[in-house]
C-alpha positions in Angstrom: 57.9 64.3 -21.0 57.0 61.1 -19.1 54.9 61.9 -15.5 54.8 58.4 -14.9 57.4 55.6 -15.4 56.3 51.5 -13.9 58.8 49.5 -14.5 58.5 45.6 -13.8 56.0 46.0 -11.4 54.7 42.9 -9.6 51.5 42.5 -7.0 51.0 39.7 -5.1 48.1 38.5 -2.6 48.2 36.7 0.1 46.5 33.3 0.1 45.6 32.5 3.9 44.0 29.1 5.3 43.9 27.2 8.6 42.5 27.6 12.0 45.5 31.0 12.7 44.8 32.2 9.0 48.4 31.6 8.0 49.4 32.1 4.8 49.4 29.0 2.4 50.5 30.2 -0.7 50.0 33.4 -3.0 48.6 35.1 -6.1 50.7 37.1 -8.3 48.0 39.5 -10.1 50.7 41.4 -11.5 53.7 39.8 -12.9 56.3 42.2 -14.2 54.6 45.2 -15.9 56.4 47.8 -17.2 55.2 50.6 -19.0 54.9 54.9 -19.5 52.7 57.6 -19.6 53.6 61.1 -21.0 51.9 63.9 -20.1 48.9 64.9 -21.3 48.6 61.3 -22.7 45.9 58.8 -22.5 46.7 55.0 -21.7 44.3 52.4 -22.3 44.8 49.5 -20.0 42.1 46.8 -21.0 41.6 43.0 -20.3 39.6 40.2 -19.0 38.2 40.9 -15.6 40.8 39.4 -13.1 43.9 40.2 -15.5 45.4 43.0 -12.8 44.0 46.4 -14.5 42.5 47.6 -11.5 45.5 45.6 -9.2 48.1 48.1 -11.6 46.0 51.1 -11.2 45.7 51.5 -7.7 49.7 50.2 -7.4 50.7 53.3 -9.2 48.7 55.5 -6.4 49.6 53.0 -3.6 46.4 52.2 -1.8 46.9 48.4 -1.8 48.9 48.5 1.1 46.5 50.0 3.1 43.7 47.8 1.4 45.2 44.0 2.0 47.3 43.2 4.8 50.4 41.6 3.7 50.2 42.4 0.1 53.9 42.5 -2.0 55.0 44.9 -4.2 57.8 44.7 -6.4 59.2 47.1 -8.7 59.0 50.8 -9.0 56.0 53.6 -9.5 58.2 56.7 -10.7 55.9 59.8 -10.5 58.0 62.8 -12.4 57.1 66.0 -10.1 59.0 69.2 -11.5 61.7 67.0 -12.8 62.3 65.0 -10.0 61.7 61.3 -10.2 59.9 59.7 -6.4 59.2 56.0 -6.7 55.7 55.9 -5.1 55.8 52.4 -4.7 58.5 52.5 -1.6 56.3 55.1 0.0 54.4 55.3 3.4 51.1 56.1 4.1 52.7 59.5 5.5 55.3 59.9 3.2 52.5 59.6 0.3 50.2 62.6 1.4 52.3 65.2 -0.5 52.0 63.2 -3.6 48.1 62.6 -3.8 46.8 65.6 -4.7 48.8 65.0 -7.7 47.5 61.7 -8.6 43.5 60.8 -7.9 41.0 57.8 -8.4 37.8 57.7 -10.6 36.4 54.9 -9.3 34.1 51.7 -11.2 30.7 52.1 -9.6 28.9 54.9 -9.0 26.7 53.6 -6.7 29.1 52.3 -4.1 32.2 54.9 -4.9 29.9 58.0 -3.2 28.9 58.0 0.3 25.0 58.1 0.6 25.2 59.7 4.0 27.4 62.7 2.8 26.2 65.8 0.6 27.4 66.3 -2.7 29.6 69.5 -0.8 30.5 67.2 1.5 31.9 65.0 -1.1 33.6 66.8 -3.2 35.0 69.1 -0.1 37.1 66.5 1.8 39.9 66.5 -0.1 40.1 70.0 -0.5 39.5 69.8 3.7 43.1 67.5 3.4 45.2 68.7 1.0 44.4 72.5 1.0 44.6 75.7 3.0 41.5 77.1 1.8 38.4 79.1 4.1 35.1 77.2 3.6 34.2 80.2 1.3 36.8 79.3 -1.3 35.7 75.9 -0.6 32.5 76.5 -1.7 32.8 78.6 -5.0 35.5 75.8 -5.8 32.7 72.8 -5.8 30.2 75.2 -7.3 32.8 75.6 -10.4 33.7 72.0 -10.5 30.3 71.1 -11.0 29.3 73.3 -13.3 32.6 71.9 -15.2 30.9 68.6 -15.3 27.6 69.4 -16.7 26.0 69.8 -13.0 24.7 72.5 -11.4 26.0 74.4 -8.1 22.6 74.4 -6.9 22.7 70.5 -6.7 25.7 70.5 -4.2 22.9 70.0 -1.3 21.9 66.8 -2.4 22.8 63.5 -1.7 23.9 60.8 -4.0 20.5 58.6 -4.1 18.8 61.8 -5.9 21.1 61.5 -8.7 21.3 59.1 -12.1 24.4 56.6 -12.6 25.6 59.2 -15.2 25.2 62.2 -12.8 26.8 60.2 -9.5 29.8 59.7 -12.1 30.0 63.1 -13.0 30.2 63.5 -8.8 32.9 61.2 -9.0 34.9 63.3 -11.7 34.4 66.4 -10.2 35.7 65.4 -6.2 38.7 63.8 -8.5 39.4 67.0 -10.2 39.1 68.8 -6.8 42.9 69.0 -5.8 44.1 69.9 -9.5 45.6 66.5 -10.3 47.9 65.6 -13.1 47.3 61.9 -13.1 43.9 60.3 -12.8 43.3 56.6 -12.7 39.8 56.2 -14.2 39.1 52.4 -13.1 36.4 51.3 -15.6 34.3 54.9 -15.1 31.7 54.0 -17.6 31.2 50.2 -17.3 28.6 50.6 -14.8 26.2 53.2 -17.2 24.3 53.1 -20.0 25.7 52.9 -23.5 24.2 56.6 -24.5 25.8 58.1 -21.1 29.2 56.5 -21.6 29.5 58.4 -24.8 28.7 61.8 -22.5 31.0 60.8 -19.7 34.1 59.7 -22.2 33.3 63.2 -23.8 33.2 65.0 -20.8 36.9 63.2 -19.6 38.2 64.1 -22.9 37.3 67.9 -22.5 38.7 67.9 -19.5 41.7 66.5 -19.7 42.3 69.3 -23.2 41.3 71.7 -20.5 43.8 70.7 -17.7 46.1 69.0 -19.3 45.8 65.7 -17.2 47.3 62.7 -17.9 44.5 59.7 -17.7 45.4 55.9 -17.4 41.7 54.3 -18.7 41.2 51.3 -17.5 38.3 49.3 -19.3 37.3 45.5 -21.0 35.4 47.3 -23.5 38.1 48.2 -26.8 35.8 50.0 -28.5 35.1 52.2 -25.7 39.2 52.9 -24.8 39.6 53.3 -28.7 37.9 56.8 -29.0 40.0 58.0 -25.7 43.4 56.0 -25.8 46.0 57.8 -27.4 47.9 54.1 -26.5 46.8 50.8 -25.6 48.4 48.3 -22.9 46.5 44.8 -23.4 46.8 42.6 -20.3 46.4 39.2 -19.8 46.9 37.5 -16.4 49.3 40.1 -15.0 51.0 40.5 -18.2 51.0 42.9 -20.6 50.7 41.3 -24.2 50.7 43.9 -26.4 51.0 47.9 -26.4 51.2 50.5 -28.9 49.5 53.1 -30.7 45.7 52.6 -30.0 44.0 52.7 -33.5 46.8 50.5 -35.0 46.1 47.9 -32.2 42.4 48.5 -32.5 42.5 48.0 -36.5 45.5 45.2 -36.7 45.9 43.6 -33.2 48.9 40.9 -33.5 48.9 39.1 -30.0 46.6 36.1 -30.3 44.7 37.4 -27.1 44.0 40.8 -28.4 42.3 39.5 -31.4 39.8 37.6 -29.7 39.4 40.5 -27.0 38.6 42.7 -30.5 36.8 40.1 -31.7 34.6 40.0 -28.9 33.5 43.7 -29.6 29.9 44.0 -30.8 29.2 44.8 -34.2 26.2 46.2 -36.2 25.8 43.1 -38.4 25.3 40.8 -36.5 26.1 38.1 -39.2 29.3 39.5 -40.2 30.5 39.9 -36.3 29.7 36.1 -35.6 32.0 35.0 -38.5 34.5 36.9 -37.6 33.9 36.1 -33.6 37.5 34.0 -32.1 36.3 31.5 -29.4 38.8 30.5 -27.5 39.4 27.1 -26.0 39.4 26.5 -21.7 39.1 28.4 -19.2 41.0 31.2 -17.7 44.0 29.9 -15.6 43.4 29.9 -12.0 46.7 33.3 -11.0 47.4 30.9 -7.9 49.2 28.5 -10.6 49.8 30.0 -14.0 50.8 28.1 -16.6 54.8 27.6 -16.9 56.4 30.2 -20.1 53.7 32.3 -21.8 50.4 32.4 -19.8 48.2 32.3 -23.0 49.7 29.3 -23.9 46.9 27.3 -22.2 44.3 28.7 -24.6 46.4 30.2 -27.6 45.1 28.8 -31.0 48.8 29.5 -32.6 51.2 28.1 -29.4 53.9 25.4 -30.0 55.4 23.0 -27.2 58.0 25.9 -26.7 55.9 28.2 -25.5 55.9 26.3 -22.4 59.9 26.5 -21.9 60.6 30.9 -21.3 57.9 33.6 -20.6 58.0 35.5 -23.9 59.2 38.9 -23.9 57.6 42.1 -25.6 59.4 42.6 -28.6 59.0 45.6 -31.4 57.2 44.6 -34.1 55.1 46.7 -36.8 54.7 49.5 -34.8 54.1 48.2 -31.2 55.5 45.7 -28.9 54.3 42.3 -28.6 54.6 39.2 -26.1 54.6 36.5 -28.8 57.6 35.0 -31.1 55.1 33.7 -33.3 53.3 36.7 -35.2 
């Protein structure tokens, strides 16, 4: 069953300038995405940093709104709850409260995600404080279980988030996720921030978890390698486009779009000889998302494009066992 259903999404940010900050023009960070997530499924959503990942994930729990003034959505964020089908993008502020339990946020850093004047109780309790009902006793045996589900103790729910490792403020941020019972989480690059050894433990722990409660994770990362072990798909996104998705160790083993070989290619290997041979540099710069390139976006830096690629945007078509933005492959 699909929980979640995006279909040609667009994002686009104001671009203000002059003495009455008015706006002079605008970035479109996402450009037509559409995509699914089943339940129980993971989603691996990886680019370059500025492709729109993050811009798509917090879309589909609609927080941009009240995050940049005048930002435009296009599109639709279909959330399935109990067989019913609410677009979440057309949502309020208001009218979204009864839906966020459902979906929650695992934020990038650790370090800034955690308010260093708060407990950990007081953490993880707000949104139980918001979305539920509950006495301060049930409260309390509720953080004490959800950190014990996230390799803490219960005993640590008096301290504050300075006391704790990277690894440890992350596992904070899992368990005040987890808090309201979610079905979807939106993990925006949780183990980018941590060391190599504790992203293995954290991608383990989210992978427990979500056999445990059945959620449905979209896993937003640059890294392949480490969205590999956890995808069960993977969306590849290049300036606001997806490029390629499909099953995630066909991509991983046989990517197609030009992009997602080099982004593979990029991966570190143990020999290090081998893994500079096989290393795809590509040519320029990233294109400023103010003015994209006319047709395909990669076009600009694409070792395989052809003058037509800069007549029509290319469209994701089936090929070999996953879709692909590229006529030429």
């Amino acid at each position: 069953m699909k929980i979640l259903e995006i279909e040609n999404l667009g994002v686009s940010f104001p671009i203000v300038g002059g003495v009455f900050a008015r706006k002079i023009g605008e970035v479109r960070a996402v450009d037509g995405v559409s995509v699914a997530l089943e339940q129980g499924e993971t989603l691996g959503l990886v680019g370059e940093s500025g492709c729109g990942k993050s811009t798509v994930g917090r879309a589909i729990i609609n927080i941009l709104r009240t995050m940049v003034y005048g930002v435009q959505i296009s599109g639709s964020v279909k959330y399935n709850r109990n067989s019913e089908l609410v677009d979440l993008a057309q949502l309020s502020r208001k009218q979204m409260l009864p839906y966020r339990p459902d979906l929650q946020m695992i934020f990038q850093d650790p370090y800034s995600s955690l308010n260093p004047r708060m407990t950990v109780q007081q953490i993880i309790e707000e949104p139980l404080k918001i979305y539920t009902r509950s006495t301060a006793k049930e409260r309390r045996d509720r953080i004490g279980w959800l950190l014990s589900k996230v390799g803490l103790t219960p005993e640590q729910a008096n301290r504050y988030p300075h006391e704790f490792s990277g690894g440890q403020r992350q596992r904070i941020g899992i368990a005040r996720a987890l808090a309201t019972t979610p079905k979807v989480v939106i993990a925006d690059e949780p183990v980018s921030a941590l060391d190599v050894s504790i992203q293995a433990q954290v991608v383990n722990l989210m992978q427990d978890l979500q056999d445990e409660f059945g959620l449905s994770y979209v896993f937003i990362a640059h890294d392949l390698s480490v969205v590999r072990h956890i995808s069960n798909r993977i969306a590849v996104m290049y300036l606001g486009h997806i490029v390629e998705i499909g099953p995630g160790e066909l991509i991983y083993k046989n990517p197609m779009h030009p992009y997602s070989r080099a982004l593979l290619s990029a991966v570190p290997r143990p020999d290090p000889e081998g893994a500079h041979d096989r290393r795809i540099r590509l040519s320029g710069d990233v294109p400023n998302p103010a003015q994209k390139p006319s047709g395909c976006a990669f076009r600009t830096r694409c070792p395989i494009a052809k003058p037509s690629c800069a007549e029509k945007e290319p469209v994701l078509e089936f090929k070999e066992g996953r879709f692909v933005a590229c006529p030429w492959v």
